[in-house]
C-alpha positions in Angstrom: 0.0 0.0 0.0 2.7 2.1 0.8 4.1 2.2 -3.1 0.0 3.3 -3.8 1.3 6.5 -1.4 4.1 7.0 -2.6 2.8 7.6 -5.7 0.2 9.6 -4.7 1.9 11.9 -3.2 4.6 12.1 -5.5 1.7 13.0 -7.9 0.6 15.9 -6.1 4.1 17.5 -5.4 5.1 17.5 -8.7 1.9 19.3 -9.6 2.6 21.9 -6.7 6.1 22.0 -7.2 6.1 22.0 -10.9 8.6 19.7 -10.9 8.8 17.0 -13.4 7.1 13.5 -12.0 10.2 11.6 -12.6 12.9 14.0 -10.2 10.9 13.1 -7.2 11.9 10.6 -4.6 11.0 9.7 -1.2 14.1 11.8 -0.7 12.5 14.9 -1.9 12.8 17.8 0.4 11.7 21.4 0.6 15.3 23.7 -0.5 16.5 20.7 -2.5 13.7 19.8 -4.8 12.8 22.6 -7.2 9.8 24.8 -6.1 9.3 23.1 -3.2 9.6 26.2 -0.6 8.2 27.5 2.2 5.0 28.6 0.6 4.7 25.5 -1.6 5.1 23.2 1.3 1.7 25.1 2.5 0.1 24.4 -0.9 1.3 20.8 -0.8 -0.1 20.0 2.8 -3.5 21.3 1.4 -3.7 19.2 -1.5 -2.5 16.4 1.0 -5.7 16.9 3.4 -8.0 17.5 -0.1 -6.9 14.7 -1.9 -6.8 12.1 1.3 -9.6 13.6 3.0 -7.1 14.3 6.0 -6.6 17.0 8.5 -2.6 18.0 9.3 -2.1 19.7 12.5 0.1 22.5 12.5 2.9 20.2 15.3 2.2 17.6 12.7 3.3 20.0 9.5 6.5 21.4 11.3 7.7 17.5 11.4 7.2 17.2 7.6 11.0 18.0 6.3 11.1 14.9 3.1 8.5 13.3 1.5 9.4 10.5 3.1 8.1 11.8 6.0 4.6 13.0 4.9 4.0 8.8 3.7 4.7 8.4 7.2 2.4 11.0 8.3 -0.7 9.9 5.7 -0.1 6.1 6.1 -0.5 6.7 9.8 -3.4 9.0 9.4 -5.2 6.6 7.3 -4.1 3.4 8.9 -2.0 2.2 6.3 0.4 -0.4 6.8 
């Protein structure tokens, strides 16, 4: 389930980032991944709680710093394994 994620959310960054699909990797992070900034990271958590029908807390945003941590944050959030 976790690949299903991973791919989600790799959808939805490169839309928000404008980066292209295939440049992001669990390793993507905001200040190394083009466009992802402050203000995009913002954008991306709202597309986040839209598209999984989530709510991110602001304590839980300040521990988002990779993608790899927001597929930890949403498989926990929506029970996947």
């Amino acid at each position: 389930m976790q690949d299903g994620l991973l791919e989600r959310l790799t959808a939805l960054l490169a839309d928000v980032t404008g980066a292209p699909l295939g440049s992001i990797g669990p390793d993507a992070a905001p200040g190394v991944t083009p466009g992802w900034d402050s203000v995009t990271q913002l954008h991306f958590i709202g597309a986040v709680e839209e598209d999984f029908d989530i709510s991110i807390t602001v304590a839980e945003s300040l521990t988002i710093k990779s993608l790899a941590d927001m597929l930890r944050l949403v498989a926990a959030k929506s029970g996947s394994p």
